[in-house]
TORPA-4810 file (N, C-alpha, C, O; in nm, 3 decimals):
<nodes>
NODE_1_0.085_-0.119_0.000_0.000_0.000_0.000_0.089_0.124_0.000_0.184_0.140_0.076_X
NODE_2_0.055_0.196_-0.076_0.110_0.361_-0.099_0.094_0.444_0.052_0.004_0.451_0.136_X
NODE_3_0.211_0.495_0.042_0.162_0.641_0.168_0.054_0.754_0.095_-0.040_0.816_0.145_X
NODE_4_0.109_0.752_-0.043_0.041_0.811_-0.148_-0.090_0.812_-0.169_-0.109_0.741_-0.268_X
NODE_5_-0.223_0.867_-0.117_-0.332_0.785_-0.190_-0.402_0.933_-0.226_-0.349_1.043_-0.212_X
NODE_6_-0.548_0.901_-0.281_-0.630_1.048_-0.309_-0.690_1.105_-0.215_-0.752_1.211_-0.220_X
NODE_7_-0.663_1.002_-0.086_-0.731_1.042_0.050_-0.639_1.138_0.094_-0.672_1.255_0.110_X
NODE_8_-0.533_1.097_0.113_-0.411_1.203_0.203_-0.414_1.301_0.106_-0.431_1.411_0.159_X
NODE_9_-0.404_1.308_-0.030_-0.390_1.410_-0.084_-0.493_1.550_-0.086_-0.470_1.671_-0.086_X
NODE_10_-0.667_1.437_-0.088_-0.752_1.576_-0.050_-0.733_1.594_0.051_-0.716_1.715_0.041_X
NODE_11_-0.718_1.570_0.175_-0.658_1.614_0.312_-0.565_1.716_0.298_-0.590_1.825_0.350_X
NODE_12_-0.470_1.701_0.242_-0.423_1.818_0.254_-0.464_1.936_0.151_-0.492_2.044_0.201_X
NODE_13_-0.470_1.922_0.014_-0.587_2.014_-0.045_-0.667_2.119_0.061_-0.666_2.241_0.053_X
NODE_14_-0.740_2.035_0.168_-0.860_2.108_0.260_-0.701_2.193_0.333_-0.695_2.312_0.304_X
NODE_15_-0.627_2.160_0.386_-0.547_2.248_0.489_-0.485_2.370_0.435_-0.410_2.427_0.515_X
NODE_16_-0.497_2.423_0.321_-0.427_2.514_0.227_-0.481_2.644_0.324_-0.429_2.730_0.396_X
NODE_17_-0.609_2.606_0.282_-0.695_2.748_0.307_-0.698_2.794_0.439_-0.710_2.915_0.458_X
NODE_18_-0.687_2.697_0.555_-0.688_2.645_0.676_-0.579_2.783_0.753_-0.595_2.883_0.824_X
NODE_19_-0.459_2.704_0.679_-0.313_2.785_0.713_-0.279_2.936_0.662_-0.205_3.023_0.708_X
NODE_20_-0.357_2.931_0.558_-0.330_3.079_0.473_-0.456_3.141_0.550_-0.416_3.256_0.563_X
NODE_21_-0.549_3.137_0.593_-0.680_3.210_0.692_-0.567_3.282_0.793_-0.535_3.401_0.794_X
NODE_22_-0.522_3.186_0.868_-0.455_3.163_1.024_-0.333_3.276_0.993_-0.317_3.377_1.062_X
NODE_23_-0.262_3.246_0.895_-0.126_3.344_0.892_-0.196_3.488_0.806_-0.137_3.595_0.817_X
NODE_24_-0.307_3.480_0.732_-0.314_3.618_0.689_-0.403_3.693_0.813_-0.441_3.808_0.793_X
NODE_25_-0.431_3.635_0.921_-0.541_3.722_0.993_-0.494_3.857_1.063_-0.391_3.869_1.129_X
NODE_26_-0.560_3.927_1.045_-0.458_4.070_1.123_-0.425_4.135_0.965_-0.473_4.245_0.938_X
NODE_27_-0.344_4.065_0.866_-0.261_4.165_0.830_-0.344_4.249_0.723_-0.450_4.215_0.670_X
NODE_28_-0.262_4.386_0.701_-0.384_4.474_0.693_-0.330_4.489_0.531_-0.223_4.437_0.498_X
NODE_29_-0.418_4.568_0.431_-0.398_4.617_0.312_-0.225_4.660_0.239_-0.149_4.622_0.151_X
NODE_30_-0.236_4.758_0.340_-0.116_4.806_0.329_0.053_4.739_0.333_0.165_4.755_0.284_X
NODE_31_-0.020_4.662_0.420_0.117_4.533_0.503_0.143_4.433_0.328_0.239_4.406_0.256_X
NODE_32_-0.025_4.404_0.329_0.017_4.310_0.210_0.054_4.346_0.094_0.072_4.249_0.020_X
NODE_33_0.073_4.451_0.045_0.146_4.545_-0.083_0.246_4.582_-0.046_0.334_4.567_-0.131_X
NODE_34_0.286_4.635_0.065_0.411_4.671_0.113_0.537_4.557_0.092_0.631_4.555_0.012_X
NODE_35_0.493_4.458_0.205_0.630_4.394_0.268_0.622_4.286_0.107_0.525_4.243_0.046_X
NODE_36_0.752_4.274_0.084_0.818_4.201_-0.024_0.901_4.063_0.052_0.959_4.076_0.159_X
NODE_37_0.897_3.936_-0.020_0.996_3.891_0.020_1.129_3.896_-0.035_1.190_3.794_-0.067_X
NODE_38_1.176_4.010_-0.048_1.319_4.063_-0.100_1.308_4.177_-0.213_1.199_4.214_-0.257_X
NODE_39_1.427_4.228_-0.255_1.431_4.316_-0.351_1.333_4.215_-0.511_1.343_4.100_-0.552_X
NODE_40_1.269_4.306_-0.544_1.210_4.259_-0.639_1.127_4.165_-0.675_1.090_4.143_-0.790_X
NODE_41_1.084_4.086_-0.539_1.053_3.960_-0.498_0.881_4.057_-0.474_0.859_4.175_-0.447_X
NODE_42_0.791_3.942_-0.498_0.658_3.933_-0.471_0.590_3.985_-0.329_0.629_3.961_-0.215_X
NODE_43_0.498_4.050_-0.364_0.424_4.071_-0.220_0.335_4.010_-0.140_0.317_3.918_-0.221_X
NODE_44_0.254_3.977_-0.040_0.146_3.891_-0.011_0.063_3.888_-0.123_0.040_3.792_-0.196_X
NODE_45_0.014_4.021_-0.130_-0.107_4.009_-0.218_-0.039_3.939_-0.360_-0.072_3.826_-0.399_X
NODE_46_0.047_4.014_-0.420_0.053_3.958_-0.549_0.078_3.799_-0.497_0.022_3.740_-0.589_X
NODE_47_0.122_3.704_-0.417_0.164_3.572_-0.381_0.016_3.484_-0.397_-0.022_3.379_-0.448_X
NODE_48_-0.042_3.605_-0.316_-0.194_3.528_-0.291_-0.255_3.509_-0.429_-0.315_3.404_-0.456_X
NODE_49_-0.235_3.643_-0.551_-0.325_3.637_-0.628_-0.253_3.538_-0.744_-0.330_3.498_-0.831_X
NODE_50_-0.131_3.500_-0.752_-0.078_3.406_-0.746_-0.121_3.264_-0.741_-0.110_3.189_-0.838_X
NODE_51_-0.189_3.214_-0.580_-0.180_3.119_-0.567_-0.340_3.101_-0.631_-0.351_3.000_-0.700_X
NODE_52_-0.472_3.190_-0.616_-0.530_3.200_-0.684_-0.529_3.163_-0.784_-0.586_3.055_-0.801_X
NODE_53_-0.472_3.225_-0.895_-0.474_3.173_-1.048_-0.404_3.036_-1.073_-0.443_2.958_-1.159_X
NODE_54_-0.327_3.021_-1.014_-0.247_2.881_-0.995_-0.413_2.749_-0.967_-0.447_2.663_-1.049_X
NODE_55_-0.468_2.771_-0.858_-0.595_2.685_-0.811_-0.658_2.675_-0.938_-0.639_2.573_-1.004_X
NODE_56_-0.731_2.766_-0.981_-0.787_2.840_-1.124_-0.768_2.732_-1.218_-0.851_2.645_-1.245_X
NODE_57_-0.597_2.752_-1.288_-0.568_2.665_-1.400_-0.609_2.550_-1.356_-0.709_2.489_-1.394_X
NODE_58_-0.521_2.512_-1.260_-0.561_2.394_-1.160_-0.669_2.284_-1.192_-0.668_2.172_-1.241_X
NODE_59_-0.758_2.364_-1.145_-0.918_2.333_-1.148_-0.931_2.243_-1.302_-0.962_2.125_-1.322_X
NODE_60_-0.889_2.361_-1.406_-0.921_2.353_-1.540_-0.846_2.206_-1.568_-0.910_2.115_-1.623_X
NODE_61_-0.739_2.192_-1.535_-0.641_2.065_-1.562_-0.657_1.972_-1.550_-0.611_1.883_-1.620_X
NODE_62_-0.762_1.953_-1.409_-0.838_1.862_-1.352_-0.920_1.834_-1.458_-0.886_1.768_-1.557_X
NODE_63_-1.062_1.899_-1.432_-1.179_1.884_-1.542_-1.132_1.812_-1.684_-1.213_1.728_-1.723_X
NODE_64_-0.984_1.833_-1.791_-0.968_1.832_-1.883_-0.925_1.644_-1.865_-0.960_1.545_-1.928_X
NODE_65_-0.817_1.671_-1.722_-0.765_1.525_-1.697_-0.890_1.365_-1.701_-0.880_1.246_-1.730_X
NODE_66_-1.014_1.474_-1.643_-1.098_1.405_-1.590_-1.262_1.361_-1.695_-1.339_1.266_-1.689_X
NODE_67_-1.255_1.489_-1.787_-1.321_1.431_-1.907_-1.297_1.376_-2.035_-1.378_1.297_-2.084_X
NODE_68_-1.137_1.428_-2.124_-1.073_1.430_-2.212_-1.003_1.329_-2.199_-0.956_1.313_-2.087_X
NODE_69_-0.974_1.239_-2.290_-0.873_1.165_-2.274_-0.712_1.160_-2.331_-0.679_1.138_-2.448_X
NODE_70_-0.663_1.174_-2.268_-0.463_1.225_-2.291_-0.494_1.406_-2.321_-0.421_1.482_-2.385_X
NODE_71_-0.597_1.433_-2.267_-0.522_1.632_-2.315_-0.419_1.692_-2.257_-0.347_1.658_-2.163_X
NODE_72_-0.421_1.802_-2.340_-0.292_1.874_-2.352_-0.363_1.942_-2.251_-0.485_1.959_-2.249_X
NODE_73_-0.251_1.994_-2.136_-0.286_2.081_-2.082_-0.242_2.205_-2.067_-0.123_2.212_-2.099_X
NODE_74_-0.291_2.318_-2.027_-0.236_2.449_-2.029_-0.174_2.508_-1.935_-0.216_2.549_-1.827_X
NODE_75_-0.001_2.513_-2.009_0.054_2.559_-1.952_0.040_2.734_-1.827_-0.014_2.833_-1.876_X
NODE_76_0.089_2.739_-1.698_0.067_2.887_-1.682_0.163_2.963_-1.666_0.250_2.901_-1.604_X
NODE_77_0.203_3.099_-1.695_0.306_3.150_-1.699_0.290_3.244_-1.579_0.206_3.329_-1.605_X
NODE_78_0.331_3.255_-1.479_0.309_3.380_-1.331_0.382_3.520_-1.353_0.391_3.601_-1.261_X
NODE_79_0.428_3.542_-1.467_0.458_3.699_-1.453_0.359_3.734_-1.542_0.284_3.827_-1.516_X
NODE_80_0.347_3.660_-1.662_0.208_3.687_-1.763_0.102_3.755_-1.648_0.074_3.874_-1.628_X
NODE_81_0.062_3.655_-1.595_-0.043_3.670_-1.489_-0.051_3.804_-1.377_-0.139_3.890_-1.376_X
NODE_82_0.034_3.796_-1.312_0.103_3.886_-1.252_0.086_4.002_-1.314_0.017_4.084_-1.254_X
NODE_83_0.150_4.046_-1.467_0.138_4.161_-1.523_-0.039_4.176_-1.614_-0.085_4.290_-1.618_X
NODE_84_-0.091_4.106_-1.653_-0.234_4.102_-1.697_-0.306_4.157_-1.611_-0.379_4.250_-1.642_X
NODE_85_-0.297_4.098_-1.456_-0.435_4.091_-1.402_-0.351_4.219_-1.255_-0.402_4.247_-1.147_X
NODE_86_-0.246_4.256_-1.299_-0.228_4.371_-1.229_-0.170_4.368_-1.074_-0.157_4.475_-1.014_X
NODE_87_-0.136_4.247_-1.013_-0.117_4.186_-0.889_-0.112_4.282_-0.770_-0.137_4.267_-0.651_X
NODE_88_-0.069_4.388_-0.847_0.047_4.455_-0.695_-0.056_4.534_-0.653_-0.061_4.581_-0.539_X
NODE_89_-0.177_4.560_-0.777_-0.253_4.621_-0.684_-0.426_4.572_-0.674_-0.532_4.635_-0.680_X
NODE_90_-0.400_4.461_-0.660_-0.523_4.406_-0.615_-0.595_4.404_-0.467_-0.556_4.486_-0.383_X
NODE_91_-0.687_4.321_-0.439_-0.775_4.379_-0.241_-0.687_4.224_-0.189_-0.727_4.130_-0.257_X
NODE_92_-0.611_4.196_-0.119_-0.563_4.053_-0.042_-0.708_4.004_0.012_-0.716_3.885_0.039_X
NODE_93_-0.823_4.085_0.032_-0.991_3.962_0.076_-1.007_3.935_-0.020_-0.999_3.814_-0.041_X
NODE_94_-1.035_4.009_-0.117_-1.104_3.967_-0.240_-1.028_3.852_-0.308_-1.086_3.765_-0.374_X
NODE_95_-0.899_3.856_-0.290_-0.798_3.751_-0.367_-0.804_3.590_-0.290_-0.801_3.478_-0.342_X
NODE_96_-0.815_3.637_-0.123_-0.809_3.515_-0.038_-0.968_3.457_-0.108_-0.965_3.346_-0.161_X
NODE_97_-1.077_3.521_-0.107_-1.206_3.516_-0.101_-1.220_3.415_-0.246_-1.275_3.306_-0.255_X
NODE_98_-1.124_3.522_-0.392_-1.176_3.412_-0.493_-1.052_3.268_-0.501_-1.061_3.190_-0.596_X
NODE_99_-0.962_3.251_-0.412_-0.909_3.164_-0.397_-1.018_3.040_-0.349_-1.050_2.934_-0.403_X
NODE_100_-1.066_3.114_-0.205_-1.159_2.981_-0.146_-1.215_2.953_-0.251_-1.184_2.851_-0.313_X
NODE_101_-1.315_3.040_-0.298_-1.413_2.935_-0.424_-1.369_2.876_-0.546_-1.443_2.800_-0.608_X
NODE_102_-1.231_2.911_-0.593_-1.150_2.794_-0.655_-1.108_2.660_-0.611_-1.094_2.559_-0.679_X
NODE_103_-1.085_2.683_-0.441_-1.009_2.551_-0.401_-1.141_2.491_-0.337_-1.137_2.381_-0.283_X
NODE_104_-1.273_2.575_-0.346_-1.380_2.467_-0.283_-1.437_2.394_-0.425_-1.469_2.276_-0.409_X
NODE_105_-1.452_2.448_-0.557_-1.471_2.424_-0.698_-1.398_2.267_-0.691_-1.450_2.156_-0.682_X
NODE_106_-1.252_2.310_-0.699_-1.181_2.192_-0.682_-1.204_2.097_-0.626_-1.229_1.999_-0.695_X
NODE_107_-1.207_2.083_-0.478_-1.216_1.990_-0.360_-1.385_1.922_-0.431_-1.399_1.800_-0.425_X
NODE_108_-1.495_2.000_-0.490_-1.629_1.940_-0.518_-1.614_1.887_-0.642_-1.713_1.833_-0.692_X
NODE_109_-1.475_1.890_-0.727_-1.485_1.816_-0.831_-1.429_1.706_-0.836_-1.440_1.628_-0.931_X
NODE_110_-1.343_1.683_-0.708_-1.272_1.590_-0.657_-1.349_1.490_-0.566_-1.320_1.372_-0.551_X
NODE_111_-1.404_1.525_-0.536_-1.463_1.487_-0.397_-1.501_1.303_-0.477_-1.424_1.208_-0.465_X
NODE_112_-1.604_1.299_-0.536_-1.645_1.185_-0.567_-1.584_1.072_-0.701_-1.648_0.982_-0.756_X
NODE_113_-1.422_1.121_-0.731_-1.348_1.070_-0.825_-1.341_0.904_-0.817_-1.295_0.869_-0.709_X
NODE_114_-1.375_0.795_-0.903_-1.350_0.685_-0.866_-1.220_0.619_-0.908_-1.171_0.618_-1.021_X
NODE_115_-1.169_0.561_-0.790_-1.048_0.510_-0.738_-0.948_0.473_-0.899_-0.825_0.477_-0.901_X
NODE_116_-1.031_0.441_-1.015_-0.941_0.432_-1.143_-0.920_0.583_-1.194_-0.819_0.619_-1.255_X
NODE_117_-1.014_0.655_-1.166_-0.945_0.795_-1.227_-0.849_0.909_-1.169_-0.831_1.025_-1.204_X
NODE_118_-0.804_0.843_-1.085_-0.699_0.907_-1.037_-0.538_0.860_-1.108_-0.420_0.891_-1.086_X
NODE_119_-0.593_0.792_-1.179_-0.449_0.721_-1.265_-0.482_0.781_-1.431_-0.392_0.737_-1.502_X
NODE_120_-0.585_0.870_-1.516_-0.603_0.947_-1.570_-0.501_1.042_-1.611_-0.454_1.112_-1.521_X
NODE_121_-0.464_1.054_-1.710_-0.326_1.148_-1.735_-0.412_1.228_-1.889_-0.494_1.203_-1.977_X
NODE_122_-0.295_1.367_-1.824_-0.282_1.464_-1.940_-0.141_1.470_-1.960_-0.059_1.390_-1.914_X
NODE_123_-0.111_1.594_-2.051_-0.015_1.598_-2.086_0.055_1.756_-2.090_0.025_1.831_-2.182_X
NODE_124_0.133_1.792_-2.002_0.186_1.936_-1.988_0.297_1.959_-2.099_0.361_1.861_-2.139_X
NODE_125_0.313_2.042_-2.133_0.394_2.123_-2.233_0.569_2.114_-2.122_0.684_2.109_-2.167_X
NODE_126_0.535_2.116_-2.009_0.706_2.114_-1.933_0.692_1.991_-1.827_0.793_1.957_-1.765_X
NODE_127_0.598_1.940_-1.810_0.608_1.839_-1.730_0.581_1.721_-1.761_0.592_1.626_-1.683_X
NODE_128_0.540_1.714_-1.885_0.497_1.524_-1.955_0.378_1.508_-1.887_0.309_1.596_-1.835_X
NODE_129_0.358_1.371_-1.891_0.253_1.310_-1.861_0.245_1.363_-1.708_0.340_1.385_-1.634_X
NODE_130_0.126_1.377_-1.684_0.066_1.403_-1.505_-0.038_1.320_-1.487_-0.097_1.313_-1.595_X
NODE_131_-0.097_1.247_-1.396_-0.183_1.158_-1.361_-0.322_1.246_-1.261_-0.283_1.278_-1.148_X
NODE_132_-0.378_1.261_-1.273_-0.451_1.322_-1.172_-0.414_1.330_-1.055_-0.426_1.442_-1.006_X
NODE_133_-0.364_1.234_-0.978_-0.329_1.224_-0.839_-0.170_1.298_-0.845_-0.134_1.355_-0.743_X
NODE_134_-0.072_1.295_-0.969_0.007_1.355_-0.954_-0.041_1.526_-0.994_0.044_1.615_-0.998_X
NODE_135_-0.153_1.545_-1.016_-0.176_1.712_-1.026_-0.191_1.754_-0.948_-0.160_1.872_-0.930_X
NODE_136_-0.269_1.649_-0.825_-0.312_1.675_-0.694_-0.172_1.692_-0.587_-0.173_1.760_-0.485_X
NODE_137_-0.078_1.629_-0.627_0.027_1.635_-0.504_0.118_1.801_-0.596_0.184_1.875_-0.522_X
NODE_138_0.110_1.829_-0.713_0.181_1.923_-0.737_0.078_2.036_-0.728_0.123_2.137_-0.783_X
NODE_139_-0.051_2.055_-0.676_-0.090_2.205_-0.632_-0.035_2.192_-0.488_0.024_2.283_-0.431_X
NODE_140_-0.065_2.036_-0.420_0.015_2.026_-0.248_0.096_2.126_-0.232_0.089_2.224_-0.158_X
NODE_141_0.248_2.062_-0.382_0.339_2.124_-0.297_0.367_2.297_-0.318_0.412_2.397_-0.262_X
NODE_142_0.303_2.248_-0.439_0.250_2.449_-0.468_0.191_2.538_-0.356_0.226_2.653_-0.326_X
NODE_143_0.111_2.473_-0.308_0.067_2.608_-0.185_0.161_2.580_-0.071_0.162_2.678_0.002_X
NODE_144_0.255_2.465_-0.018_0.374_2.470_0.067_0.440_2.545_0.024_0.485_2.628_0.103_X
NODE_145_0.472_2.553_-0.092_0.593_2.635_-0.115_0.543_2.815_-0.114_0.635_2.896_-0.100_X
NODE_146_0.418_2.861_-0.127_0.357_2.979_-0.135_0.319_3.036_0.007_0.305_3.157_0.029_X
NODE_147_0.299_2.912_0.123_0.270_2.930_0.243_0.406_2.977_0.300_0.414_3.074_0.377_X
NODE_148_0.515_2.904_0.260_0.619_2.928_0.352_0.683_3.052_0.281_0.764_3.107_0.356_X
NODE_149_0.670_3.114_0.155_0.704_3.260_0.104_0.593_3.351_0.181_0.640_3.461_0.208_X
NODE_150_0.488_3.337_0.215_0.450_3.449_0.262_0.455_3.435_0.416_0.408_3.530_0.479_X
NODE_151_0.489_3.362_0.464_0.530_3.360_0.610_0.624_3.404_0.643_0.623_3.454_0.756_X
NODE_152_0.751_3.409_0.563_0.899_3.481_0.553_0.867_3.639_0.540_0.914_3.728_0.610_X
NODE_153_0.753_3.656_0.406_0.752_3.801_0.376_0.679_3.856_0.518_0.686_3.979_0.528_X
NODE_154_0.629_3.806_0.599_0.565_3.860_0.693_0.630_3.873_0.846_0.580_3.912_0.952_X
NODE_155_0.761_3.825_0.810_0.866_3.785_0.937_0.793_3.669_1.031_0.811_3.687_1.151_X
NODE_156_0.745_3.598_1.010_0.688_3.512_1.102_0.745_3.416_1.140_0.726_3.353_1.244_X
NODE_157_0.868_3.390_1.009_0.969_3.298_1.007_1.096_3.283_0.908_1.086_3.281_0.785_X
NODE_158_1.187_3.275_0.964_1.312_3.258_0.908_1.308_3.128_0.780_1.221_3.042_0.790_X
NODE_159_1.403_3.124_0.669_1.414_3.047_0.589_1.530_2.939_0.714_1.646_2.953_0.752_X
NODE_160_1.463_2.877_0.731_1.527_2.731_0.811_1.681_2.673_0.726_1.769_2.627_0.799_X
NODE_161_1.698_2.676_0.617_1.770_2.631_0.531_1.842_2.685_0.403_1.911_2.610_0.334_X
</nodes>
């Protein structure tokens, strides 16, 4: 048996939003446009609106994995994004806000997947073949890695390593 399954994986899926609630509470408008994590480096908000559009494609990759068979999927580019949709000066509620209803979209399209379609593959332009369950562990480690950038930008915590 796998440590791996679609159970642990929506489990953590649900904790995204959980942790990003908890560390954004308090911080105010200003904080989240302001503080950068470094010269030239991203702000909360733009991170958040970020992780947003990231869920977004996400979603879409899913649906395509999950009706289509072998599609191509669409690639996303984050400065494209970033510069399109204007990041730096977007609301951090409004961004947390259309995040939740992406990652609840998600979690309800997931929710009732049967146990063969999680072995379902598309096909990324930089990553080859992805399996559903491997799309699912790469938004995982996508919002780890977005949780622990805006926890730094917020001094809450040191880069450990």
């Amino acid at each position: 048996m796998s440590v791996i399954t679609p159970e642990r994986s929506m489990t953590a899926l649900r904790k995204t939003p959980v942790v990003l609630n908890a560390i954004l509470k308090g911080v105010s408008q200003e904080q989240a446009q302001r503080m950068t994590d470094g010269a030239g480096g991203w702000s909360v908000v733009e991170t958040m609106c970020h992780i947003r559009d990231f869920t977004a494609i996400s979603l879409t990759r899913a649906r395509l994995i999950l009706f289509e068979d072998q599609p191509l999927l669409p690639n996303f580019d984050p400065q494209e994004g970033a510069q399109a949709r204007d990041y730096a000066n977007q609301v951090l509620a409004a961004e947390f806000a259309a995040f939740l209803d992406a990652r609840r979209a998600l979690l309800a399209l997931l929710a009732d997947v049967p146990d063969d379609a999680w072995q379902r593959c598309g096909t990324h332009a930089v990553f080859g073949s992805l399996s559903l369950l491997d799309l699912v562990l790469f938004i995982v480690q996508h919002d780890l890695d977005h949780i622990e950038q805006i926890a730094r930008t917020l001094n809450l915590s040191d880069a450990l390593v």
